[in-house]
C-alpha positions in Angstrom: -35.8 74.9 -8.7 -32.9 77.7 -9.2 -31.5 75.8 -6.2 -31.5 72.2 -7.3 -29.8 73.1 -10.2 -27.3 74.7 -8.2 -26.5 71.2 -6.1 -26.8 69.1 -9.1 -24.1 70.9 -10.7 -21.7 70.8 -7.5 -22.5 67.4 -7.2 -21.4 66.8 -10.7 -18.4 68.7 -10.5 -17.5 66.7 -7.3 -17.8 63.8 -9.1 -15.7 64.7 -12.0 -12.9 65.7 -9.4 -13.4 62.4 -7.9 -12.6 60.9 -11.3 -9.3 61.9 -11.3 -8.8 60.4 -7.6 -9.8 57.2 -8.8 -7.6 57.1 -11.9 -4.7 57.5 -9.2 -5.7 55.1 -6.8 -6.3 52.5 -9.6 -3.1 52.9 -11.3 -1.8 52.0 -7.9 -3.8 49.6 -7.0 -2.6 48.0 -10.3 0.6 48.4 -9.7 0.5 46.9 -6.6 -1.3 44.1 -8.0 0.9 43.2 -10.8 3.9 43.0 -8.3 2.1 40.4 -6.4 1.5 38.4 -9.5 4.6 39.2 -10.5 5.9 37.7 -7.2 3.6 34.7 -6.8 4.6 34.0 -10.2 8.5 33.3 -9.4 7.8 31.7 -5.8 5.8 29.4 -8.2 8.7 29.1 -10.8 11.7 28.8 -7.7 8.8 25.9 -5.5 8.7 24.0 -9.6 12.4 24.3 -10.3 13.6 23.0 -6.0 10.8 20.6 -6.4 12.4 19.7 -9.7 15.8 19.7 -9.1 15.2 17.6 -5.5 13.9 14.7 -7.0 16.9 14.3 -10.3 19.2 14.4 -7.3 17.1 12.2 -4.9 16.6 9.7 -7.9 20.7 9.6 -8.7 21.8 9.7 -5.5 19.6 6.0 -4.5 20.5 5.2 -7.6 24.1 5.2 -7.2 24.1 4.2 -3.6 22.0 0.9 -5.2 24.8 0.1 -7.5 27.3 0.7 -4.4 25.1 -2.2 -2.7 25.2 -4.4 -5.6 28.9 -4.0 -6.5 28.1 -2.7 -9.7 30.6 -0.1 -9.1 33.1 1.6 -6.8 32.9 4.2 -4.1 35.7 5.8 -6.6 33.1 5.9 -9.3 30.3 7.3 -7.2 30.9 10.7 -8.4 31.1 10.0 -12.1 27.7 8.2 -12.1 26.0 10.8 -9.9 26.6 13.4 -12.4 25.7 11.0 -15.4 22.1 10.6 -13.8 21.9 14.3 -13.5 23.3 15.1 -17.1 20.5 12.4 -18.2 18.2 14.3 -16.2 18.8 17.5 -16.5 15.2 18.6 -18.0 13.1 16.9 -15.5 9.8 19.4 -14.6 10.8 22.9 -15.5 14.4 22.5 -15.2 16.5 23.3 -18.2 19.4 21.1 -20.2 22.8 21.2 -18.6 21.7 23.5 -15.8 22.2 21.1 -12.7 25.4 21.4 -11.0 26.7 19.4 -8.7 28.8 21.1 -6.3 29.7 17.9 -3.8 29.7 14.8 -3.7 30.8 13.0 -0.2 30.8 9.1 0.5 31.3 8.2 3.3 32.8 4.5 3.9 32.0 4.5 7.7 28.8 5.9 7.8 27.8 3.6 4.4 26.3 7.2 2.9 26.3 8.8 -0.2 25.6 12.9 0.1 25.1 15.4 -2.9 25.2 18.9 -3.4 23.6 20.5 -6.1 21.9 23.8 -7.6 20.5 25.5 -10.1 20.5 28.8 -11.6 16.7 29.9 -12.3 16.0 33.1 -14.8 12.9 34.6 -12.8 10.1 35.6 -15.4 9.5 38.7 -13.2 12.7 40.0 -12.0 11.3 42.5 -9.5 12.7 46.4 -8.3 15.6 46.3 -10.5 17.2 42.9 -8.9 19.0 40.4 -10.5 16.8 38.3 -12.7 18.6 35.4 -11.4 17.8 33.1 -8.5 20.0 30.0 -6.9 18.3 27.1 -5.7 20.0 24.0 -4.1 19.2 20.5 -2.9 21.0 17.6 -0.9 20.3 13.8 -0.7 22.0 11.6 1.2 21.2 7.6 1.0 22.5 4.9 2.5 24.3 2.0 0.5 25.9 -1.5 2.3 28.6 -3.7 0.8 26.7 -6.9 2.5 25.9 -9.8 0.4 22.9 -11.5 0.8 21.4 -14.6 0.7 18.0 -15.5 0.1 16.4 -19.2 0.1 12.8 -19.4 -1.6 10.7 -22.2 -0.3 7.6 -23.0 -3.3 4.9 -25.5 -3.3 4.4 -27.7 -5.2 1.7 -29.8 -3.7 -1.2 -31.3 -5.5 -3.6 -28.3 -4.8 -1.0 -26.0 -7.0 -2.2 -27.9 -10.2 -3.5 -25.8 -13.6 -3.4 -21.9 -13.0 -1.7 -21.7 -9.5 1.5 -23.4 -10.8 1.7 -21.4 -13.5 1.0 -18.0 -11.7 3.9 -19.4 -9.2 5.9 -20.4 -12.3 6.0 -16.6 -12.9 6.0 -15.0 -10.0 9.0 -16.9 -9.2 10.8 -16.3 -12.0 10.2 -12.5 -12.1 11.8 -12.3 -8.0 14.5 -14.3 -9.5 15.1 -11.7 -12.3 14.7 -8.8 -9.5 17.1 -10.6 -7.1 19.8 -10.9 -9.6 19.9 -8.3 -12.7 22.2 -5.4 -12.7 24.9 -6.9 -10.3 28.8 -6.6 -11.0 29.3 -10.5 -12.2 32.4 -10.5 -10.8 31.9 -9.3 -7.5 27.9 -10.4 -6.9 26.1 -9.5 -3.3 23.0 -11.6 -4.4 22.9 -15.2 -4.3 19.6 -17.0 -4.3 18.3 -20.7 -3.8 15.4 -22.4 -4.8 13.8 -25.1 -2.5 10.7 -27.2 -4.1 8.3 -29.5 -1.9 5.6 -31.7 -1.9 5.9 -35.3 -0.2 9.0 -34.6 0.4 12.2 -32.5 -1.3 14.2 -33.5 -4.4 17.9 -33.3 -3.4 19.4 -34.0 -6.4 23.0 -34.2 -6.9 23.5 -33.4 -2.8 21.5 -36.6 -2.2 24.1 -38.8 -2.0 26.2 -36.8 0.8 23.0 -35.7 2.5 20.4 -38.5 2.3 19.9 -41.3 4.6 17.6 -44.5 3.1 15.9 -46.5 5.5 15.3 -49.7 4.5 13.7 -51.5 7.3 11.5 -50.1 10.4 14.7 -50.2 12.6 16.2 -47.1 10.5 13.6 -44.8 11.5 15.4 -43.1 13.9 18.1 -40.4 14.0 20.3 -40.7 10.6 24.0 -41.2 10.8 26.4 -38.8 9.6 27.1 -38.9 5.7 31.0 -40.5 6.8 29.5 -43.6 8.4 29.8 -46.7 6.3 25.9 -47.8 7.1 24.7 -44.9 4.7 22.9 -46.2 1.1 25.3 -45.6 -1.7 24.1 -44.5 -4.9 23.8 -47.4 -6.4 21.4 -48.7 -4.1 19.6 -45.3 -3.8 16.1 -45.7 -5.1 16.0 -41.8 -5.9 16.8 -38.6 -4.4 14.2 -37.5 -2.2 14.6 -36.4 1.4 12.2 -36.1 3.7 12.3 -34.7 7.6 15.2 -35.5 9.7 14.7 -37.3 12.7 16.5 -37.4 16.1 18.2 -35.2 17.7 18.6 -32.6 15.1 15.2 -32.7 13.9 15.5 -29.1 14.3 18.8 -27.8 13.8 21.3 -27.1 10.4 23.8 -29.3 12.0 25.2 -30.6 8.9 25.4 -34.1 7.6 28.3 -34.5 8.9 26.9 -35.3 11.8 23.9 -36.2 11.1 22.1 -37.2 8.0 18.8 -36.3 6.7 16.2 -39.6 6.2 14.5 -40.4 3.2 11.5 -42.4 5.3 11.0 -46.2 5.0 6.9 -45.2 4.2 7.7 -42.3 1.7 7.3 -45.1 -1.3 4.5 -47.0 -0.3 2.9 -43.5 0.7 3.1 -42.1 -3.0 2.1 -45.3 -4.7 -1.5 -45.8 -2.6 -2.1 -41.7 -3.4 -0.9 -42.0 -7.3 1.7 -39.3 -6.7 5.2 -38.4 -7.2 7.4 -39.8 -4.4 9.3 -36.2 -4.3 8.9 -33.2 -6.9 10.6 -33.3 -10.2 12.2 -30.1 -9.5 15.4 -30.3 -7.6 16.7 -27.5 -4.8 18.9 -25.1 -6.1 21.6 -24.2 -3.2 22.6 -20.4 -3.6 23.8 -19.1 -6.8 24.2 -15.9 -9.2 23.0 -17.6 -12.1 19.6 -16.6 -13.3 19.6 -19.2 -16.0 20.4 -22.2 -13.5 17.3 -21.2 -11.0 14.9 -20.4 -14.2 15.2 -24.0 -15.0 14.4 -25.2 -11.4 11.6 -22.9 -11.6 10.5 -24.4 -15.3 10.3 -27.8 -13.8 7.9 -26.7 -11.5 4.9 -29.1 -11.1 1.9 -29.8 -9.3 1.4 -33.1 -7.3 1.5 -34.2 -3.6 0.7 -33.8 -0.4 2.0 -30.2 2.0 4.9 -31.6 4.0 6.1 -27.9 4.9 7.8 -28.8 7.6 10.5 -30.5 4.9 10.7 -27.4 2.9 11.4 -25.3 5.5 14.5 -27.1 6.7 16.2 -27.5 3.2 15.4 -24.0 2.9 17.3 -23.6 6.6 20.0 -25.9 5.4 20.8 -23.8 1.7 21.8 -20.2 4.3 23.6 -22.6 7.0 27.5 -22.8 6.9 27.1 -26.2 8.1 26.2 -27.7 5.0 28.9 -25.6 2.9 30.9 -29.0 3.1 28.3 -30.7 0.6 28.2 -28.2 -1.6 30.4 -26.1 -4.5 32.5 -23.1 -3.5 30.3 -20.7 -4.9 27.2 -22.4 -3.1 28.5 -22.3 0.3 26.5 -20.2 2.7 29.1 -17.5 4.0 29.1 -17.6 7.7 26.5 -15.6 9.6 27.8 -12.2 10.3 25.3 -8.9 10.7 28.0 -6.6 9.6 28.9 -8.9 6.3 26.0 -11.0 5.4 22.2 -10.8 5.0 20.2 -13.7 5.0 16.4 -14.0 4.1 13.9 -17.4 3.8 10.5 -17.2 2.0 8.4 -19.5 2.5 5.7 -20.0 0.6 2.5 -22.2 0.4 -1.3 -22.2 -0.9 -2.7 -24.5 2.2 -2.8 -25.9 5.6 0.5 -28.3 6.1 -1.0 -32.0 6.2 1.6 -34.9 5.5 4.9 -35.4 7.9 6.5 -38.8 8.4 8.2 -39.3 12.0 5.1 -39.3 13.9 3.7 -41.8 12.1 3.6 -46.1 12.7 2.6 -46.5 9.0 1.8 -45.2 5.6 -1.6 -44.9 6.5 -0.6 -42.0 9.0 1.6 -39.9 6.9 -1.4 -37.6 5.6 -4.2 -36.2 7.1 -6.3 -33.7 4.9 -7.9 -31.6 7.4 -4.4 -30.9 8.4 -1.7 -32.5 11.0 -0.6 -30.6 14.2 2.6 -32.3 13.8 3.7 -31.0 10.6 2.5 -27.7 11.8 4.6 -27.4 14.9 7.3 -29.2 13.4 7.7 -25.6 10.9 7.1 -23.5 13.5 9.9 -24.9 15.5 11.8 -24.9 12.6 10.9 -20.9 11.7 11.9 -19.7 15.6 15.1 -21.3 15.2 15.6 -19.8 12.1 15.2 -16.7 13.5 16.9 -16.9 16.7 20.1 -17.8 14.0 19.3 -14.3 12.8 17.7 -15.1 9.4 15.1 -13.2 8.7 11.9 -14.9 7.2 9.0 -13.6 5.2 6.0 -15.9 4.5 3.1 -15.5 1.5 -0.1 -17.5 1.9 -1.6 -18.0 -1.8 -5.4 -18.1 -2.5 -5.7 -19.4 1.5 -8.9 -21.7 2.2 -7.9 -23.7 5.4 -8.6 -21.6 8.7 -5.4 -22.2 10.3 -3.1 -21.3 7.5 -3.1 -17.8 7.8 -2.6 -17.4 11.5 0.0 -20.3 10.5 1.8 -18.3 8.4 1.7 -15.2 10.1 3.2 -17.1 13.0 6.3 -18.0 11.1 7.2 -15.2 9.6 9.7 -12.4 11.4 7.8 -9.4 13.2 6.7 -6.2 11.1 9.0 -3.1 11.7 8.3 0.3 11.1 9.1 0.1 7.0 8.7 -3.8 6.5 5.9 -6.3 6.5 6.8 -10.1 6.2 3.3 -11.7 6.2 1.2 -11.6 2.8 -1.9 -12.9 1.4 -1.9 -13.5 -2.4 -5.7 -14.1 -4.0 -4.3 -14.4 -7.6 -1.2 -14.5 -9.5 -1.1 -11.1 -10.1 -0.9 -10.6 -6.3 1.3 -13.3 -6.2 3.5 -11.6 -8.1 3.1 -8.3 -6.4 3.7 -9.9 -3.0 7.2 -11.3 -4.4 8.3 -8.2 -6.0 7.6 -6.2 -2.6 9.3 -8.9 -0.4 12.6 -8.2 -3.2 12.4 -4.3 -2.2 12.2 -4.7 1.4 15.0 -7.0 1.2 17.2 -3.9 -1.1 16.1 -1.3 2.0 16.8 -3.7 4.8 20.0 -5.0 3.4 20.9 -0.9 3.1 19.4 0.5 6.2 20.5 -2.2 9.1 
């Protein structure tokens, strides 16, 4: 036994040696660890305060080149308003007051692009073997911005099938694009102009009527409209109203102006509305392209239900509000400008809830104007409107709302310009909500296309 207690003892004297070892390697073991805290702490702090400080310059940067766009200011007072959004930003994430500096700021009128240059100066919590506790980190945006104006024409139904909720959820939607289209812009230098194209039966002209709109009167006038200088036009005290319905002739599909050639109001278009107990054309009148929120808001108020889908008609008028052509008929700050990619952006929507049913020139009598399973006439008739649109370079988005007719949708997708890479210019709307939605995203799409082409 003499002997056991002899290990036992060297054992435990080992051991008690060994203590001491693991004392050493522990305190640097801790050591060790407490730098790498100590490090993953401040890559942490530096990643917060660059991830930080990126987006308060992304956000002033597209912010200013916005304004830029919409003439709200100069490219002389790009530099003032960049570091006004970063002084109003300055604590964004971890970021502390008045610590964002903005070292450049370039514009570049050529290239249409705004650049900044910023940093910040970050106290570390762990400054580590003896270095400076401070730590520099920088960012840089640059964002396009375009000094095109733009002019958008919004085609809305009004047909019978809008009636109770859907005119209201249109009634909205509308007006909310309107608002989006317009607000913020430099009133005396606007890039935005929009117009406003009802339909139903037909389109209500209004005040252009009696420049634009040829009345037939007798079957023999059912033909190719003269132009609005020839003595053989109705005058206004003759007129019965102001609807218009599809031209005819050769310029059925064209924005020739009327000038040349006038658009009809159709012999049947009165008899038509009487035997269906509906309005002849809708009490809302087109709007040609304006700045004024207030003036389209009342169009867009007067928005009611009842009729039949001539589409066909809306989509010309809504040709005719973008084409220089018809500048002649209408007050200097209506006019279209004329179509130049470098200077001018120009955008339809068209908009509907159904299958297109009612047109006028292919038919012998009132009994023919509407078909509610849907005419092939009317439907071509827009589609050889839309590809002529875009072959004039406007660029056309289309919303179906609360679709129930199986043609509509490929319809619709059919007329509207092909998807790129960052836009979509087909949408389906189940509600107003959506409605709204699908409105609101056409509006953004047009801001980044009108920037980035």
């Amino acid at each position: 036994m003499r002997w056991f207690r002899g290990v036992v003892r060297g054992v435990d004297g080992f051991v008690r040696n060994r203590e001491g070892n693991f004392a050493v390697l522990f305190g640097a073991a801790a050591s060790v660890l407490a730098l790498g805290v100590g490090f993953a702490v401040n890559i942490s702090q530096l990643y917060n305060a660059r991830s930080s400080l990126q987006g308060v310059v992304d956000a002033a940067v597209t912010s200013t080149a916005r304004d830029l766009t919409l003439g709200v200011i100069e490219e002389a007072d790009a530099n003032k308003m960049v570091q006004v959004f970063l002084e109003a930003n300055s604590t964004a994430g971890i970021l502390q007051a008045d610590q964002i500096v903005l070292d450049k700021l370039t514009v570049d009128r050529s290239a249409k692009t705004v650049q900044a240059d910023a940093h910040v100066d970050v106290g570390l919590y762990f400054p580590l073997f003896s270095t400076s506790s401070m730590r520099r980190v920088t960012a840089s945006t640059t964002a396009l911005y375009s000094d095109k104006t733009v002019e958008v024409a919004m085609m809305l139904d009004v047909t019978g099938s809008m009636a109770g909720q859907k005119i209201k959820d249109l009634r909205t939607a509308a007006g909310n694009a309107v608002d989006s289209f317009l607000t913020g812009q430099n009133a005396s230098n606007p890039r935005v102009r929009v117009a406003i194209v009802p339909y139903a039966n037909s389109v209500n002209a209004g005040s252009l009527a009696a420049s634009t709109v040829f009345v037939e009167t007798k079957a023999s006038e059912r033909k190719q409209a003269p132009g609005n200088d020839d003595p053989k036009y109705v005058s206004a005290s003759t007129r019965p109203d102001n609807c218009a319905t599809e031209r005819k002739g050769a310029y059925q599909y064209s924005d020739a102006g009327p000038n040349v050639s006038m658009v009809n109001r159709d012999l049947y278009l009165s008899d038509f509305a009487r035997s269906s107990h509906t309005r002849a054309c809708p009490v809302a009148t087109i709007q040609p392209l304006t700045t004024d929120a207030s003036a389209l808001n009342n169009v867009i108020k007067d928005l009611e239900a009842s009729g039949g889908t001539a589409g066909h008609i809306g989509v010309q008028w809504a040709w005719y509000m973008l084409s220089e052509n018809w500048g002649s008929v209408m007050k200097a700050s209506q006019r279209p400008a004329k179509m130049d990619p470098k200077k001018v952006a120009k955008y339809v929507i068209l908009m509907t809830d159904g299958e297109f049913n009612l047109s006028y020139f292919d038919a012998n009598d009132p009994n023919q104007v509407y078909d509610n399973a849907g005419k092939v006439q009317t439907r071509t008739a827009a589609t050889t409107l839309c590809a002529a649109m875009r072959d004039n370079g406007i660029e056309i988005f289309t919303i179906g709302f609360a679709l129930t007719e199986k043609n509509a949708k490929s319809t619709l997708q059919s007329w509207a310009s092909p998807d790129t890479g960052n836009s979509r210019h087909f949408y389906q709307a189940a509600n107003g909500t959506e409605l709204d939605k699908a409105f609101q995203d056409i509006v953004l799409t047009i801001d980044n296309l009108t920037v980035t082409r």
